[in-house]
C-alpha positions as a Markdown table, in Angstrom:
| # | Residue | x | y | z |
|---|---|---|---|---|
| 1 | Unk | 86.3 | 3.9 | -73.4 |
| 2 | Unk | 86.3 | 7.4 | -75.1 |
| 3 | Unk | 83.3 | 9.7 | -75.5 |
| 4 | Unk | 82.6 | 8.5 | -79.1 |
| 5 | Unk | 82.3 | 4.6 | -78.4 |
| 6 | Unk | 80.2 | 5.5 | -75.1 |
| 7 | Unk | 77.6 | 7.4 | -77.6 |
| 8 | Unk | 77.9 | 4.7 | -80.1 |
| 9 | Unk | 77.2 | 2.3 | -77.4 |
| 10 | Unk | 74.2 | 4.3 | -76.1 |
| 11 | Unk | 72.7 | 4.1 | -80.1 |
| 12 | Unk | 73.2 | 0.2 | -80.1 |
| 13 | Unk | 71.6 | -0.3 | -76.5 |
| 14 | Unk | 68.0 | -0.1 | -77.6 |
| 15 | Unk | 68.2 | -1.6 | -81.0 |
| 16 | Unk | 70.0 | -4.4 | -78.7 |
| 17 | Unk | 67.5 | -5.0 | -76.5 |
| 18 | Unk | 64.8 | -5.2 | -79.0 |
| 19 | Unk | 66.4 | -7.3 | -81.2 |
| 20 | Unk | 67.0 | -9.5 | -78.3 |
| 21 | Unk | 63.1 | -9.5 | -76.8 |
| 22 | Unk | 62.5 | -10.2 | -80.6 |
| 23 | Unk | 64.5 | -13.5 | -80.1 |
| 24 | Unk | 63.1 | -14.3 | -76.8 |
| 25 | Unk | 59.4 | -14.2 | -78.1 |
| 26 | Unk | 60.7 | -16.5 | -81.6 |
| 27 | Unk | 62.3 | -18.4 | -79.0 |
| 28 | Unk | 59.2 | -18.9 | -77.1 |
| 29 | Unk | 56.8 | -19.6 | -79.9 |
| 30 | Unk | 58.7 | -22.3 | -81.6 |
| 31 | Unk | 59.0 | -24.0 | -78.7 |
| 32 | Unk | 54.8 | -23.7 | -78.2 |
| 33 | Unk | 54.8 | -24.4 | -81.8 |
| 34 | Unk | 57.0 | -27.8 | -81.0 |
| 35 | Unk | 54.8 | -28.4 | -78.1 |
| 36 | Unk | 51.8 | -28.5 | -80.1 |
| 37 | Unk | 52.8 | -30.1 | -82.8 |
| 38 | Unk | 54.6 | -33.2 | -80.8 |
| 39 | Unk | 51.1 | -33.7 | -78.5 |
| 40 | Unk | 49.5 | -34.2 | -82.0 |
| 41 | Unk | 51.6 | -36.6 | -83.4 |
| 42 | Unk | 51.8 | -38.7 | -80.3 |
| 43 | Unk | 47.8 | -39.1 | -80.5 |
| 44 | Unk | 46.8 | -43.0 | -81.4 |
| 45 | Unk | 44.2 | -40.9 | -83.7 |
| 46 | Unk | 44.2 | -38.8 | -86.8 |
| 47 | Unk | 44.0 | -34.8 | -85.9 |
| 48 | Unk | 44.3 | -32.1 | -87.8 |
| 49 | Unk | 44.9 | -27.9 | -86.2 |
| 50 | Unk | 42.8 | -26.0 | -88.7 |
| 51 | Unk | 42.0 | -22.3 | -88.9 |
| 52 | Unk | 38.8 | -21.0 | -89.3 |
| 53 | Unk | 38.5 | -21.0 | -92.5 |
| 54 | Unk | 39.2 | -24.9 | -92.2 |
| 55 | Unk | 43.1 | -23.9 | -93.6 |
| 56 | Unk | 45.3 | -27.0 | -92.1 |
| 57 | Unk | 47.9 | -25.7 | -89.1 |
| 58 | Unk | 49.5 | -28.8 | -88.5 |
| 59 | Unk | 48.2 | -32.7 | -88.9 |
| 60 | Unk | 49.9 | -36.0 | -87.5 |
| 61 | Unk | 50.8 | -38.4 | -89.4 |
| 62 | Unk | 47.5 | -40.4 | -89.2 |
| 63 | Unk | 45.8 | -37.7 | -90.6 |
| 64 | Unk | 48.3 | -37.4 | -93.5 |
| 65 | Unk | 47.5 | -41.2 | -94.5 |
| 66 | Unk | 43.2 | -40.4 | -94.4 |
| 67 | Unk | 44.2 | -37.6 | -96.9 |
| 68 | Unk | 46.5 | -39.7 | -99.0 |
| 69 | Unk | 43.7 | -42.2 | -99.2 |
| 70 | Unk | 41.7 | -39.1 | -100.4 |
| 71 | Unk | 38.5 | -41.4 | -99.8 |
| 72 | Unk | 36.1 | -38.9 | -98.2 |
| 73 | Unk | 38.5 | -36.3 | -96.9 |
| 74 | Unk | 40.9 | -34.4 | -99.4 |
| 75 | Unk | 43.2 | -31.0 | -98.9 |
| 76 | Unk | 41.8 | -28.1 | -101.3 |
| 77 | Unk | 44.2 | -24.9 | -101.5 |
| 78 | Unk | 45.4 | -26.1 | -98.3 |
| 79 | Unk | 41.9 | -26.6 | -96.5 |
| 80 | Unk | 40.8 | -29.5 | -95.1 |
| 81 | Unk | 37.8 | -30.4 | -97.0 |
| 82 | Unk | 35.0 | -33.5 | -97.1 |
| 83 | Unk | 34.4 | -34.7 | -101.2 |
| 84 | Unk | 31.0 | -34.7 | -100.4 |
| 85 | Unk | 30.3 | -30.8 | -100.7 |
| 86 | Unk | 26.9 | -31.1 | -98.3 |
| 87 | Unk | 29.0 | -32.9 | -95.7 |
| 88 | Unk | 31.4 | -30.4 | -96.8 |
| 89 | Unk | 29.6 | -27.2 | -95.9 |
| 90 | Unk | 28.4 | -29.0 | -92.5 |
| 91 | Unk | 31.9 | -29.6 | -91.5 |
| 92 | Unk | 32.9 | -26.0 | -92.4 |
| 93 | Unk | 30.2 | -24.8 | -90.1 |
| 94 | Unk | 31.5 | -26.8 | -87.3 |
| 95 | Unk | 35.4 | -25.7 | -87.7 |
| 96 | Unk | 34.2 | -22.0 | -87.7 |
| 97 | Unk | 32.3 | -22.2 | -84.8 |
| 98 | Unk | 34.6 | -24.4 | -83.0 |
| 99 | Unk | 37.7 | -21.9 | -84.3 |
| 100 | Unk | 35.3 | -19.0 | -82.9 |
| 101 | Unk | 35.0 | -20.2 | -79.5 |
| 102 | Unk | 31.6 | -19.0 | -78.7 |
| 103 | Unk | 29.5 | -20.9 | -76.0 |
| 104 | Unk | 25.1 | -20.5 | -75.3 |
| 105 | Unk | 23.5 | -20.4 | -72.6 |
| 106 | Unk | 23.7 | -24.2 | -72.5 |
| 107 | Unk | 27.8 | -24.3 | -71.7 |
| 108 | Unk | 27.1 | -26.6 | -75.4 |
| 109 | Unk | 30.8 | -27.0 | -76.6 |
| 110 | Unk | 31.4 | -25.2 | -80.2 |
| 111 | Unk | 31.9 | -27.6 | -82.6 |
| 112 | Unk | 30.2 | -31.1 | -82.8 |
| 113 | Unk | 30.4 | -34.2 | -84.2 |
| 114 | Unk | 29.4 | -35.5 | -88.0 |
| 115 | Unk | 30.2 | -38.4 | -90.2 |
| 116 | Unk | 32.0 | -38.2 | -93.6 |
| 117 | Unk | 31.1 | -40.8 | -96.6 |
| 118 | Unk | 33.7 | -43.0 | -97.7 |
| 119 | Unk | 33.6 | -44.5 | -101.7 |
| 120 | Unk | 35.9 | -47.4 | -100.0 |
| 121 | Unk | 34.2 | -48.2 | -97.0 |
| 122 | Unk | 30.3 | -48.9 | -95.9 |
| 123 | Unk | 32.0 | -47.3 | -92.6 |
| 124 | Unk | 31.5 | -43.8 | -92.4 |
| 125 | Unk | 34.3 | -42.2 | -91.0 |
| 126 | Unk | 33.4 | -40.0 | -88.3 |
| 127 | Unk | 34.7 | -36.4 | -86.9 |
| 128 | Unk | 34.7 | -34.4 | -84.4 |
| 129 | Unk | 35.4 | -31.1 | -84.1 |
| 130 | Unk | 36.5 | -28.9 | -80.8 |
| 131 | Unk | 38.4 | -25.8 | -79.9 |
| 132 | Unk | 41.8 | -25.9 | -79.5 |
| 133 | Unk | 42.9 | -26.6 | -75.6 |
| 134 | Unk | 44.9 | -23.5 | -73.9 |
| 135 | Unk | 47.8 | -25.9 | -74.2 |
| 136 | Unk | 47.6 | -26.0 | -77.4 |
| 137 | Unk | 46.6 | -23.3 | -78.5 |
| 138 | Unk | 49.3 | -20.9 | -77.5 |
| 139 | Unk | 51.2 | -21.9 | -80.3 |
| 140 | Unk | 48.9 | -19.8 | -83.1 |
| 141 | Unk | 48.8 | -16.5 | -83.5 |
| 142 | Unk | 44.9 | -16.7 | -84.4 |
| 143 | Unk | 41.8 | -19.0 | -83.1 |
| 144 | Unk | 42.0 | -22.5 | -84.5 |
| 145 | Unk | 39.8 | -25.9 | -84.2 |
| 146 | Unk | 40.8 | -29.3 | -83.5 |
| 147 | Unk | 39.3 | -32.0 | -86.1 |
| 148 | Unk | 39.9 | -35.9 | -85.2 |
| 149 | Unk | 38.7 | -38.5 | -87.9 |
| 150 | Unk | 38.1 | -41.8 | -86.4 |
| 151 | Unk | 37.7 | -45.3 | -88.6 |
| 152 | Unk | 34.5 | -46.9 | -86.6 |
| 153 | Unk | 36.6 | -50.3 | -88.2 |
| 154 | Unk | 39.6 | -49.3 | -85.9 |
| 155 | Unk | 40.0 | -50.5 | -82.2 |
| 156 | Unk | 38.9 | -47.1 | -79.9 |
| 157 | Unk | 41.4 | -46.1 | -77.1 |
| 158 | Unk | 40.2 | -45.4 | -74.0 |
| 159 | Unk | 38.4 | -42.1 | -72.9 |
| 160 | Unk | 40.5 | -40.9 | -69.8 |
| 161 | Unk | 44.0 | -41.6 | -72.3 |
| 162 | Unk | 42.8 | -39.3 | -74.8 |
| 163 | Unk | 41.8 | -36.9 | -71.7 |
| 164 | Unk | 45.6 | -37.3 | -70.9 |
| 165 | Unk | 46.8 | -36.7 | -74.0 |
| 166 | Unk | 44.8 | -33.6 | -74.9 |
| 167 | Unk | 44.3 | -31.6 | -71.6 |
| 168 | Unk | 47.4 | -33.3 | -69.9 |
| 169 | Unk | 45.4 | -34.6 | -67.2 |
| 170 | Unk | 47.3 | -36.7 | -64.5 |
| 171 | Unk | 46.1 | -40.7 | -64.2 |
| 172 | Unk | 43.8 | -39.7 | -61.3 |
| 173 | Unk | 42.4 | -36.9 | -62.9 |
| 174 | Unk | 41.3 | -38.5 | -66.3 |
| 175 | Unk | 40.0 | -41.0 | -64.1 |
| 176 | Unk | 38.2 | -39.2 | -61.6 |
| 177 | Unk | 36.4 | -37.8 | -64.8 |
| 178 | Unk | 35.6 | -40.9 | -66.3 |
| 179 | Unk | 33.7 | -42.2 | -63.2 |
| 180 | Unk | 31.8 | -38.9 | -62.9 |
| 181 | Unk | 30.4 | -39.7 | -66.4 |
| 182 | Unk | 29.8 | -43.0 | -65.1 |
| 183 | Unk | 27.5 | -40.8 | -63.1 |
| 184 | Unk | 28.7 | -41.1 | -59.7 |
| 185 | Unk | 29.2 | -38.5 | -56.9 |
| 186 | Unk | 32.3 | -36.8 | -56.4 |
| 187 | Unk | 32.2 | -38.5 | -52.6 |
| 188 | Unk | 31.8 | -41.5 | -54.3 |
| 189 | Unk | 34.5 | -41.3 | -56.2 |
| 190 | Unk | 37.1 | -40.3 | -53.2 |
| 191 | Unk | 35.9 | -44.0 | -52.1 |
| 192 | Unk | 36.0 | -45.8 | -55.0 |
| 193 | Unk | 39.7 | -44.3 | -55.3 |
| 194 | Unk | 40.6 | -44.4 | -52.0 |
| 195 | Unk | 41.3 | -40.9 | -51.4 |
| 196 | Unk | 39.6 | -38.1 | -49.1 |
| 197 | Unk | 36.8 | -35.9 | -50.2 |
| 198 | Unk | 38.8 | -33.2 | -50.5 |
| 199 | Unk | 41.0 | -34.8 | -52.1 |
| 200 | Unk | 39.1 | -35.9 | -54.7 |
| 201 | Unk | 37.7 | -32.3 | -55.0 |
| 202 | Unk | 41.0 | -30.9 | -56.0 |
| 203 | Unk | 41.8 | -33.2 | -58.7 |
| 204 | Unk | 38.3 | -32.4 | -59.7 |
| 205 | Unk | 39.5 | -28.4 | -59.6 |
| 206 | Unk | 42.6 | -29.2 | -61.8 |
| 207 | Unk | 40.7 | -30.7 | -64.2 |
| 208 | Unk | 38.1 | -28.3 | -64.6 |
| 209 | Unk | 40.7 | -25.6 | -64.9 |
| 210 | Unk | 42.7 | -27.8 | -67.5 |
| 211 | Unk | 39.7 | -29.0 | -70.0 |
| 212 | Unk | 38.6 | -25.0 | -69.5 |
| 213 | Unk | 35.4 | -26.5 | -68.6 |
| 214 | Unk | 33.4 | -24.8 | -65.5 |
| 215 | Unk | 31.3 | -27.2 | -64.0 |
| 216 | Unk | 31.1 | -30.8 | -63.6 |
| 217 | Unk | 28.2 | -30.7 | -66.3 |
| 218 | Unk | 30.5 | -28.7 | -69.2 |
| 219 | Unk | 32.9 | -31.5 | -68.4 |
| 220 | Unk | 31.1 | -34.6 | -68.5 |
| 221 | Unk | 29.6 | -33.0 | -72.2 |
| 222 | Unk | 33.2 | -32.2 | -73.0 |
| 223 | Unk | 34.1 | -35.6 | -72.6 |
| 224 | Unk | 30.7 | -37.1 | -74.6 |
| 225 | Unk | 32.0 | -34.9 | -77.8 |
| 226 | Unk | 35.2 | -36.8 | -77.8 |
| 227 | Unk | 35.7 | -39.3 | -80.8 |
| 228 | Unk | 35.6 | -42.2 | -78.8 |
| 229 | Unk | 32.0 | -41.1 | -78.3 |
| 230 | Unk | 29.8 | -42.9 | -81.2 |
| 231 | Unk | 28.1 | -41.0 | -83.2 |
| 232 | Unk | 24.2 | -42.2 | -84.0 |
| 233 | Unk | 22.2 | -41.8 | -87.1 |
């Protein structure tokens, strides 16, 4: 190789190796972006990703039949919205603190849960609003909520499988924390499962670290907030 094509060469290098970290990082975010968007769609429940601002991410394809049915929920410049506009302003509260990720002094979860009027149904449909798991959330570039509408006329699924589905929790772990909001102790719960103490303490660990929550308290309220949780009033 002559002088000129080894300086040419040393040009390209750099632009080379940009444009290929470029690709790696594309590379890596559609495939977060895939991720997220496949553990929504294989939820037995409707779910929306929204922004802040309440700006729809992604949505399954339950969640594109409640707005087709536009019957208490309806898409606005691309925002999830409720027709009622008090309901409407409440659920806006809830996605921007749940999109914000700020936690009291009570370990409360941001977010909550409401209920949305229907015109075809005496069965309010209700929501519930959380933060976006790490698992999840990796896939946008800025803070975004999960919303889950549920039809009370529906059939619920089970707690610990939408523990699984969310957080990925294992079997054990989903439910390990299902019997601690049964209320018993974790020593209990190695018995009932058949499995040492500490045993049972490190699927406890794992699922701490996966739900984000940092005690058994933050967990069991994580759990209450999920849609399978009715809502009263």
């Amino acid at each position: 190789m002559d002088a000129a094509s080894i300086h040419l060469l040393q040009i390209l290098i750099p632009h080379m190796q940009t444009a290929l970290r470029l690709r790696t990082k594309l590379a890596a975010a559609n495939t977060a972006n895939l991720f997220s968007e496949t553990a929504l769609d294989a939820m037995s429940i409707a779910a929306f990703m929204v922004t802040s601002t309440g700006h729809i991410r992604h949505m399954n394809r339950l969640a594109v039949a409640h707005l087709q049915r536009n019957d208490g929920l309806r898409l606005n410049n691309s925002r999830l919205s409720a027709t009622d506009l008090r309901e409407n302003a409440q659920m806006e509260f809830l996605i921007a603190g749940a999109a914000g990720g700020q936690r009291n002094a009570s370990d409360a979860i941001p977010g909550g849960a409401m209920k949305i009027s229907r015109r075809g149904s005496q069965h309010a449909l209700q929501v519930t609003i959380i933060p976006t798991p790490d698992s999840l959330s990796a896939a946008t570039a800025i803070p975004c909520a999960l919303v889950f509408v549920h039809d009370p006329s529906a059939l619920p699924k089970s707690r610990a499988a939408f523990m699984r589905q969310l957080y990925g929790l294992t079997p054990t772990e989903a439910r390990l924390a299902d019997l601690l909001l049964e209320g018993l102790e974790v020593r209990d719960i190695a018995n009932r499962l058949t499995m040492t103490l500490e045993t049972a303490r490190f699927h406890l660990k794992r699922a701490l670290a996966k739900t984000g929550a940092r005690r058994q308290t933050e967990l069991m309220r994580l759990m209450l907030s999920l849609p399978m949780h009715s809502i009263s009033g």
